[in-house]
C-alpha positions in Angstrom: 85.1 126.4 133.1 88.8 127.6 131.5 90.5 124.4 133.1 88.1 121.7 131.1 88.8 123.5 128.2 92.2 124.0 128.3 92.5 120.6 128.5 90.1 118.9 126.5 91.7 121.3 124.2 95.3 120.1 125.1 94.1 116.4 125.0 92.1 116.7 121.4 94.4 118.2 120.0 97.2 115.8 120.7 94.7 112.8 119.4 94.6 114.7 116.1 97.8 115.2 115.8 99.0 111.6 116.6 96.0 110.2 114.0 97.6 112.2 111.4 101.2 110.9 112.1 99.0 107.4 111.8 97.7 108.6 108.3 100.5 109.6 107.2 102.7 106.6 108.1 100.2 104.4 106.7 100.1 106.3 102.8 104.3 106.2 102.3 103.7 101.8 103.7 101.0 101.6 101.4 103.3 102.8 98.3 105.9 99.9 99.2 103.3 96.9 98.3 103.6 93.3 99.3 104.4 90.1 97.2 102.7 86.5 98.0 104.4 84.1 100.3 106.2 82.0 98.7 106.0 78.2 100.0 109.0 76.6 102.4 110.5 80.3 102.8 110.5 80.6 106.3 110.9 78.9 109.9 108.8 80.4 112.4 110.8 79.8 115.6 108.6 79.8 118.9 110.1 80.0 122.7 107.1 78.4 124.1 106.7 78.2 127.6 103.5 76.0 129.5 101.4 77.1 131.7 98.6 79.1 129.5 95.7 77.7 129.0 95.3 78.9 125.6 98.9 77.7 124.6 98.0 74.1 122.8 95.2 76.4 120.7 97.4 79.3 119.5 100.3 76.9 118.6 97.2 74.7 116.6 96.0 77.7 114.8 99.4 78.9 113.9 100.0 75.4 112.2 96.7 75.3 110.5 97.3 79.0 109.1 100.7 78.5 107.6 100.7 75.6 106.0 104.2 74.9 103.8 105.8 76.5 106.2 108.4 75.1 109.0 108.2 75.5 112.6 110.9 74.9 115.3 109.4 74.6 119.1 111.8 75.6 121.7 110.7 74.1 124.7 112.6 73.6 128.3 113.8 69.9 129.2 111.9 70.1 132.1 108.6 71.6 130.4 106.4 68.3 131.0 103.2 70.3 130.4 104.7 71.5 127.3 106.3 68.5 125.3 102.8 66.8 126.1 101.0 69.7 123.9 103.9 69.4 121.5 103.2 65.5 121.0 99.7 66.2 120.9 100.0 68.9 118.6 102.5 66.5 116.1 99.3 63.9 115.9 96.8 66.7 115.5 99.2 68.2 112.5 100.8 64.8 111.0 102.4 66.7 108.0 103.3 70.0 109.4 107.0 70.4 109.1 107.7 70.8 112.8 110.3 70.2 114.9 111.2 70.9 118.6 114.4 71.5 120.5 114.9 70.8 124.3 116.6 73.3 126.1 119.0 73.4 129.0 118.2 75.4 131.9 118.4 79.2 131.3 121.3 80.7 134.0 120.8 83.4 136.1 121.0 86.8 134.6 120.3 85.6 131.2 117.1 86.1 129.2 115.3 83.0 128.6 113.7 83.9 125.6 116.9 85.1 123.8 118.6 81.9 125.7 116.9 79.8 123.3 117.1 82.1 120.1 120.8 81.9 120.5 120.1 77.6 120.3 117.8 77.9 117.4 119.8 80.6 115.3 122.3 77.6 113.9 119.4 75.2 113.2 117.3 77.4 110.7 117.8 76.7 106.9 114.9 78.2 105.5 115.7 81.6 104.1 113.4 83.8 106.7 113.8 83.4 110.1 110.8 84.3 111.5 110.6 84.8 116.1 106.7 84.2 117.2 105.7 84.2 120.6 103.9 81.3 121.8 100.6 83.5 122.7 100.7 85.3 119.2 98.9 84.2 116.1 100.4 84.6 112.5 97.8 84.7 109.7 99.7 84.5 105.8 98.8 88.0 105.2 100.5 89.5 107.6 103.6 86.8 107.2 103.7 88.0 103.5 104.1 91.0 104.9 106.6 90.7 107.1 108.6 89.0 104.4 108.3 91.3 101.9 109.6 94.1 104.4 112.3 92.1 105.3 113.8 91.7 102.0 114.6 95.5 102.3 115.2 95.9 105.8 117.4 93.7 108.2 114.3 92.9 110.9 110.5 93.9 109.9 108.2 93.9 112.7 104.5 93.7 113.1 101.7 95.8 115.0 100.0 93.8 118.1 96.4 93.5 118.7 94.7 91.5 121.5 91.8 89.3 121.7 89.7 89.4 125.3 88.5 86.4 126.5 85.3 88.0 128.1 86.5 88.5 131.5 87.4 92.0 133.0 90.9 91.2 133.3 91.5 90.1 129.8 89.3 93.0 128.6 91.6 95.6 130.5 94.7 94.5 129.0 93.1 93.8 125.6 91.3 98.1 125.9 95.5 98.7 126.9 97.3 97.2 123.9 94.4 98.0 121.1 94.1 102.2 122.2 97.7 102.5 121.9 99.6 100.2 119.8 98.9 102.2 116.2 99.9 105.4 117.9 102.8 103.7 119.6 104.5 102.4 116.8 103.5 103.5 113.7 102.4 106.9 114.7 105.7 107.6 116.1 107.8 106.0 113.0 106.1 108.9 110.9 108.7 111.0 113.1 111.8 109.2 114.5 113.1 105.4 113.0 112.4 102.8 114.5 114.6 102.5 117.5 112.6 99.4 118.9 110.3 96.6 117.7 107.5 94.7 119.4 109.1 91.0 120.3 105.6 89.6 119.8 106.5 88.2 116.7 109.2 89.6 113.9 110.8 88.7 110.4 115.2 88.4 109.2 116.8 87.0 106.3 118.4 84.1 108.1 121.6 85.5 106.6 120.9 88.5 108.4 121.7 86.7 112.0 125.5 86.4 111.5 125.6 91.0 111.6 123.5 90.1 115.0 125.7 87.0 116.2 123.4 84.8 116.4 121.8 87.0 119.8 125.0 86.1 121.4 126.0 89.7 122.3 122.1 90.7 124.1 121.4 86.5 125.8 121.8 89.1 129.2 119.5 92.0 127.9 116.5 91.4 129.7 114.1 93.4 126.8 114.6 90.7 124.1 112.5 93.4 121.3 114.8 96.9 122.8 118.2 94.7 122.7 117.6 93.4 119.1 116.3 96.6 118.0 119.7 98.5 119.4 121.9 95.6 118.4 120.8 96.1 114.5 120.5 99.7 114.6 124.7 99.6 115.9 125.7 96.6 113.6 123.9 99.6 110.8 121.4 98.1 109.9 117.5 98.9 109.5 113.9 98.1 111.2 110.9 98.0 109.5 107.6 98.8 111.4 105.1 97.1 109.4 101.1 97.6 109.6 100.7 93.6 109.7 98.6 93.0 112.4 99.8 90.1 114.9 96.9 88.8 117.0 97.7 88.0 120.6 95.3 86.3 122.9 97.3 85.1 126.5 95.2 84.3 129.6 95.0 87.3 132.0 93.3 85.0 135.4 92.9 88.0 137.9 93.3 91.8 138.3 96.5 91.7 140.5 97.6 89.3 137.0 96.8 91.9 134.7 98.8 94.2 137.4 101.7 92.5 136.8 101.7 92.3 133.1 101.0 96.1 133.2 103.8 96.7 135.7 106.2 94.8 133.7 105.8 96.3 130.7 106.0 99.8 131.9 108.8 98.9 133.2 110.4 98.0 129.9 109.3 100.7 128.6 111.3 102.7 131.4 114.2 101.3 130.4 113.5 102.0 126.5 113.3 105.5 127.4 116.6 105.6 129.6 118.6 104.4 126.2 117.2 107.7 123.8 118.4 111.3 123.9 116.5 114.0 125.6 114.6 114.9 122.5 113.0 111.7 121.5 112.1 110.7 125.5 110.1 114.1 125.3 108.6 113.6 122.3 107.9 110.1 123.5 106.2 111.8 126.3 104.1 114.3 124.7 102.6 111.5 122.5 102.0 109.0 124.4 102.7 109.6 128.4 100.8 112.8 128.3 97.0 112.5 127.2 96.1 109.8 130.3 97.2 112.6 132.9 95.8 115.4 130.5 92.0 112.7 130.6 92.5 112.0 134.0 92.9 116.1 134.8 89.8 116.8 132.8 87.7 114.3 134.5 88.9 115.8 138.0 88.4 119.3 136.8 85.0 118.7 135.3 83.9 116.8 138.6 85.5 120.0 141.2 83.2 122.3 138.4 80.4 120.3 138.0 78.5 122.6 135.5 76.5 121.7 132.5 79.6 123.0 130.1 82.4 121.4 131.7 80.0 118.3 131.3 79.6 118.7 127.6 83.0 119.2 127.5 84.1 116.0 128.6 81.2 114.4 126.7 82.2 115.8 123.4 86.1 114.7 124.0 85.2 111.0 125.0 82.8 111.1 121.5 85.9 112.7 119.8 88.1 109.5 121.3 85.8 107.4 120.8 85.4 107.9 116.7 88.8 108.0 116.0 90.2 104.4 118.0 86.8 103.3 116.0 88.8 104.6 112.8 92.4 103.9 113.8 90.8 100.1 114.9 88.6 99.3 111.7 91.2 100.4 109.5 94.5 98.4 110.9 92.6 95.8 112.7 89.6 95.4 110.4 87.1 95.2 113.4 85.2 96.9 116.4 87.5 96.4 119.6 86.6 99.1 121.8 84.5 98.3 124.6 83.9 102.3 125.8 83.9 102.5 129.4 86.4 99.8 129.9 88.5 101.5 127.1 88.3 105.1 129.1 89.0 103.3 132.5 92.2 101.8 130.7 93.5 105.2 129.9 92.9 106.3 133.4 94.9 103.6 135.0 98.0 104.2 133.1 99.7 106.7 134.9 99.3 104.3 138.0 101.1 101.9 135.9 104.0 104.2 135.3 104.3 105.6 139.2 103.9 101.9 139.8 107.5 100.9 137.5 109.1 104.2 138.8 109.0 103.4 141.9 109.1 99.2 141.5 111.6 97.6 139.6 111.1 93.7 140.7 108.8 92.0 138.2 107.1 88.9 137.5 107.5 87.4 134.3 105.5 84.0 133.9 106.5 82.0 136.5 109.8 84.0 137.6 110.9 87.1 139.3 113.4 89.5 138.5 114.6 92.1 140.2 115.6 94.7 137.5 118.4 97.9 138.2 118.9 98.0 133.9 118.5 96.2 130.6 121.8 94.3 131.3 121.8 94.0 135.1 118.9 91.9 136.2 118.9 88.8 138.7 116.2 86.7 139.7 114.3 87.5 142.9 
């Protein structure tokens, strides 16, 4: 009966603490307000990419939500799939201010993504230069937002939350991102700055891009979000972790799919860690890489005991979990997202997803493979 306690104890305890930091974080963003978005202020630049089935829809929606706004696709030459949705999209949206670049082939141990950054950082006029990915959707809020923290920083980033599309895959990664992305990054920022920021979709002054180069320096970092981050923070400049949510919905077809999604971004998040002093990749630890072991342990421990206590135990630190990702969720994300056993079973798989990235670096990103030794020494498989 000691061992349950000790570490529901252990793993409570650590939720507390981390919903606090979240608190806390969340007071000193409140004091900083937000001012309306002013028409025609920013270009929201997408690297789009075919072969989602929800791509045409998110890329709609986006247009529909930010309306006065400009828009600059970044689409392959060879993307057939995708200049058809763009063409489509153009009818659908006669006066949206869109327009669309064709790129070149992306070499070898360059990242595609920042590839076509590079391209679009010399077309944007607009003051705001705003990087969305093509499965993320903006709402004005959170744009406003992202603006106004931008003014004051040199990048402002947003906080991801995912739609499911009903199946178990989808649901899995959905249970993933929405249990830890307010700990993550804005429970953490109550502690350290900002040393990263989630690529899914972030905010610069387009003045701002000549301290960064226009990406030149990171086109062969193969984390986009770590390489910017790093870049700005040794150019001296500042991050902003913002509270704006970005909604992300992206197909997730099977379970070896969501797999490799998972595998990939523990992976990245390997190589985050490898870049940070002692201190922080601990603390990083605690906060985040412990509790699944610490909820995997108690479930183990109360299953070798299997007394009435150790039962209770565990019940009353899933109810304990279960309240405050109902809190952290309603309050940042302004709705219920937790579906509980698939929520639990998400935590439990996650330190199979980190032995899984220790022990495999070749990943699958969309529709290539790379075989990664470091941030800036990748190659395709």
């Amino acid at each position: 009966m000691n061992l349950p306690i000790t570490l529901a104890f252990a793993y409570a305890s650590l939720l507390v603490f981390k919903s606090w930091l979240v608190a806390s974080h969340a007071r000193r963003m409140a004091a900083t307000g937000t001012n309306p978005l002013p028409l025609g202020c920013m270009t929201i630049v997408q690297p789009i990419l075919s072969g989602d089935p929800l791509l045409e829809s998110r890329l709609s929606e986006n247009l529909s939500a930010l309306v006065g706004q400009s828009f600059l696709w970044l689409i392959d030459e060879d993307d057939s799939e995708a200049k058809r949705i763009a063409g489509d999209l153009r009818t659908l949206h006669p006066l949206a201010d869109l327009n669309v670049e064709f790129c070149p082939p992306c070499p070898d141990a360059t990242n595609p993504k920042l590839w076509k950054l590079h391209r679009a950082a010399g077309l944007v006029r607009t003051l705001f230069f705003f990087v969305l990915d093509d499965d993320t959707f903006l709402s004005a809020s959170s744009a406003a937002t992202l603006v106004s923290a931008a003014t004051n920083h040199t990048v402002a980033t947003g906080l991801p939350c995912y739609s499911d599309s009903g199946d178990l895959p989808s649901r899995l990664l959905a249970q993933f991102v929405n249990n830890n992305s307010v700990f993550t990054y804005l429970g953490t920022t109550r502690l350290v700055r900002p040393f990263t920021l989630n690529g899914m979709g972030y905010a610069l002054r387009t003045g701002e891009l000549s301290l960064i180069q226009n990406f030149e320096p990171i086109v062969h970092e193969l984390t986009d979000d770590l390489a910017l981050a790093t870049l700005v923070l040794r150019q001296g400049g500042s991050i902003c972790q913002s509270a704006a949510p970005l909604r992300v919905r992206t197909t997730v077809l099977t379970l070896v799919h969501y797999f490799q999604l998972m595998h990939r971004w523990y992976v990245f998040t390997l190589l985050l860690l490898q870049r940070q002093d002692f201190p922080t990749r601990l603390l990083i630890f605690v906060l985040h890489g412990l509790p699944p072991f610490l909820l995997v342990a108690l479930f183990l421990a109360t299953a070798c005991s299997a007394t009435l206590g150790s039962g209770l135990v565990l019940l009353g630190v899933l109810a304990l979990r279960f309240l405050v990702l109902e809190w952290i969720q309603r309050r940042h994300f302004g709705c219920h997202l937790q579906r509980t056993i698939l929520s639990i079973v998400s935590e439990l798989l996650q330190p199979i997803h980190l032995v899984h990235a220790w022990t495999s670096r070749t990943i699958r990103w969309r529709t290539r493979h790379y075989r990664v030794r470091d941030t800036n020494d990748f190659s395709e498989a």
